[in-house]
N, C-alpha and C positions, 0 to 999 in steps of 0.2 A: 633266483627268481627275478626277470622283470618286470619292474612298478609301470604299471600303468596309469598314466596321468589321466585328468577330466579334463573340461574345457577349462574351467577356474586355473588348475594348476597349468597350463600351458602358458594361458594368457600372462602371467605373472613370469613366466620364463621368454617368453615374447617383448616381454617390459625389460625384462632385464639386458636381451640379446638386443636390442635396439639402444637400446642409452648403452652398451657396451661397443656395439658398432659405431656409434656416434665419433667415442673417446679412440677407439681403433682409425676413423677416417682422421682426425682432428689431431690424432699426433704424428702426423705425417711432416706439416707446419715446423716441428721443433728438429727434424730431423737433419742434422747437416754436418759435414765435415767438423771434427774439435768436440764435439759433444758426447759427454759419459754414458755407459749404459744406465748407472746407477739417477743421473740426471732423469734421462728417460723414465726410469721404473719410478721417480719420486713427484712427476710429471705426470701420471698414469694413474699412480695412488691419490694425488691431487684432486684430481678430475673424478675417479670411484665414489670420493667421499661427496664433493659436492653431487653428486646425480645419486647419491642415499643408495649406492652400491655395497656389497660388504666383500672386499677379496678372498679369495678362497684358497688361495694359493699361502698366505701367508699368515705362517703359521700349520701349515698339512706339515705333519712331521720333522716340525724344527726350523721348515724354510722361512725365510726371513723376511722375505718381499714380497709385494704386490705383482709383481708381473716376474716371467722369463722373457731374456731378450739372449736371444745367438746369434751367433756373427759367421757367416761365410761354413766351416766346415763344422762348426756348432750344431747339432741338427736341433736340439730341443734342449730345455732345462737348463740356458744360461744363465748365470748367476747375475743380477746386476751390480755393476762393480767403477769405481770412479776411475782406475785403472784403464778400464775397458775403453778406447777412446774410437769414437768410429771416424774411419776412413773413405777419402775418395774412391770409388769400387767397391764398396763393401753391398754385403747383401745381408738384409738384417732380417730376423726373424723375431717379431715380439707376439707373446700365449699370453692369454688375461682370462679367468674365472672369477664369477662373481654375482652375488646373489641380490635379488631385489624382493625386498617381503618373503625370502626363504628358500625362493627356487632360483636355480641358478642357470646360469647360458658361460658356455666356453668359448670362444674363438682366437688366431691367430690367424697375421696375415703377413707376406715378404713386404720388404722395404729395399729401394735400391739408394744407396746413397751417392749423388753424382754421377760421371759416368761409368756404367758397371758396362762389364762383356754380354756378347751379344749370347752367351751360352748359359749366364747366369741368369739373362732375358728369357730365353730359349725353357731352361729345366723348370723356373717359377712358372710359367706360362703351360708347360706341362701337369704341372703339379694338382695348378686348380684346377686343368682340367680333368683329372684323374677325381679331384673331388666333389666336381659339378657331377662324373661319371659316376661314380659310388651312388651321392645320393638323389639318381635317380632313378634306382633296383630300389632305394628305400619306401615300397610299395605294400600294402596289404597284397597277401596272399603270397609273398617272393619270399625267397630264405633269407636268413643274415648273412650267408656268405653270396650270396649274387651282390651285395653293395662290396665285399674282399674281392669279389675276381673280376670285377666291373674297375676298381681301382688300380691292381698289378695290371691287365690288360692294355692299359691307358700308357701305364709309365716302362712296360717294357716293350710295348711296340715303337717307344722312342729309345731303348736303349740303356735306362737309366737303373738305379738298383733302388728295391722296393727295402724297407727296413723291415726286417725281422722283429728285431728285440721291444720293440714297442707300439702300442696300437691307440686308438680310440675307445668307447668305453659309454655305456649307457650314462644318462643325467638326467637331475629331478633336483631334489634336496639337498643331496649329496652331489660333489664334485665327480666322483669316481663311483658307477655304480651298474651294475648289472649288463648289459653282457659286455666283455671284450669283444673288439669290433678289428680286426685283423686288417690289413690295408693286403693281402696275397691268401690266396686260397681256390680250391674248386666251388662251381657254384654248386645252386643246390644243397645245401649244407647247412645245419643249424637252424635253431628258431623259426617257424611260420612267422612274420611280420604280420602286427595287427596294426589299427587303429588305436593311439595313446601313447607307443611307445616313444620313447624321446632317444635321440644320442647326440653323440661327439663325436662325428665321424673328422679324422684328422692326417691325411696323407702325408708319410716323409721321407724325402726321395734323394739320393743323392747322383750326382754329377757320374762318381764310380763304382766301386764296390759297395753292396750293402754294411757290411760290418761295420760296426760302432764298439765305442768301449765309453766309459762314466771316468771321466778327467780327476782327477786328486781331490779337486773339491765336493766329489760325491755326488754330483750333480750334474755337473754339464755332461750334455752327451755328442760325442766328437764321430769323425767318420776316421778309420782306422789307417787309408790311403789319404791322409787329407784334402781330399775332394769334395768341392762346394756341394750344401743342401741343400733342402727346401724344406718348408710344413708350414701348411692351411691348416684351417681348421673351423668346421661351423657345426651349429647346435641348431638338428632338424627335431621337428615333430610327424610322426606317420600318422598321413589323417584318412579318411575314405577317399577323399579326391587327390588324395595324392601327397609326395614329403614337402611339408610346409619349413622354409629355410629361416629361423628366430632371428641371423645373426649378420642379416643381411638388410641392409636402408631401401634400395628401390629395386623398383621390376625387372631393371634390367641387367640385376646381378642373379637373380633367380635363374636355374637350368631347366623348370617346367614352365 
């Protein structure tokens, strides 16, 4: 079943997706050649605590950290680690959830460190666009899969391979919640979209082949050809005038 929110519980997810974009623009600043991931993720959970965030990610079955950060062929669920040292070229991905007063907002966003390739420039630039393209089928009256074929549409008319094994995912209370939200699919398909429904819509794209595999650590999720990725990710509300974006600072990151 999906929860549908009131205006009370949005706005409280709106609270949370704004002082979480806040900590997402602002750790841009720490990001530079020589620096740990585990640095980052302790710099992140810093910042949560002082803006009365609660992480959601750690501690979800066993995890241990406040944030995932991956690195280059990393697509999602990197482990933050003092090992992990980033590089000139790298293309970093860091995911943050986390709740304010109980309702939570999801987002992640790329990071280039230094100078990165112009392909690595190229895929992340495709990427959000695939996810500005999703959620804007996120409509009353549209299916849930017009936001899936609005996404694969985007990233393979560049070429690029859409990820199967993992997707986005309704949000409220809970980090993970009602419907899985497919990044490929026919439209048409699924759920009538109302007014209340909340998600995590979170495209992830890589450079070659779709396939992925879950690294030794159980966690990380790697691309099979080792081929750079990508993954966005924001937390909309579907309202009557249309998908309101939580996890975005100003209008002119908005796609409506």
């Amino acid at each position: 079943m999906i929860n549908i929110k009131n205006k009370s519980s949005i706005q409280k997810m709106e609270k949370a997706g704004s002082l979480l974009a806040e900590i997402l623009l602002k750790v841009s600043e720490i990001l530079k050649p020589g620096i740990s991931t585990l640095e980052i993720d302790s710099w992140i959970e810093n910042e949560l605590k002082k803006n009365n965030l609660i992480s959601k990610a750690k501690g979800y079955k066993g995890y241990k950290y406040a944030t995932c950060v991956s690195i280059n062929d990393e697509v999602v669920h990197g482990i933050p680690d003092e090992t992990k040292i980033l590089a000139d070229g790298d293309l970093v991905k860091i995911d943050v959830c986390a709740s304010w007063n109980g309702y939570c907002a999801d987002m992640a966003r790329c990071y280039f460190i230094g100078d990165v390739s112009l392909e690595a420039k190229k895929l992340v630039e495709v990427t959000q666009k695939a996810l500005d393209k999703g959620i804007s089928k996120a409509r009353v009256g549209n299916r849930l899969s017009d936001i899936s074929a609005a996404i694969q549409q985007e990233i393979e008319n560049h070429g690029y391979g859409v990820v199967r094994d993992f997707a986005g995912h309704g949000i409220g209370k809970n980090m993970h919640e009602e419907p899985e939200i497919l990044n490929y699919g026919r439209p048409g398909k699924g759920p009538v979209l109302i007014s209340g429904m909340t998600f995590a819509i979170e495209p992830m794209v890589t450079l070659g082949d779709y396939d992925v595999f879950i690294d030794r650590d159980g966690w990380t999720v790697k691309t099979k050809d080792k081929s750079l990725a990508a993954h966005v990710e924001d937390t909309i509300a579907i309202t009557d005038s249309g998908p309101k974006i939580l996890t975005r600072l100003n209008l002119n990151e908005r796609v409506i």
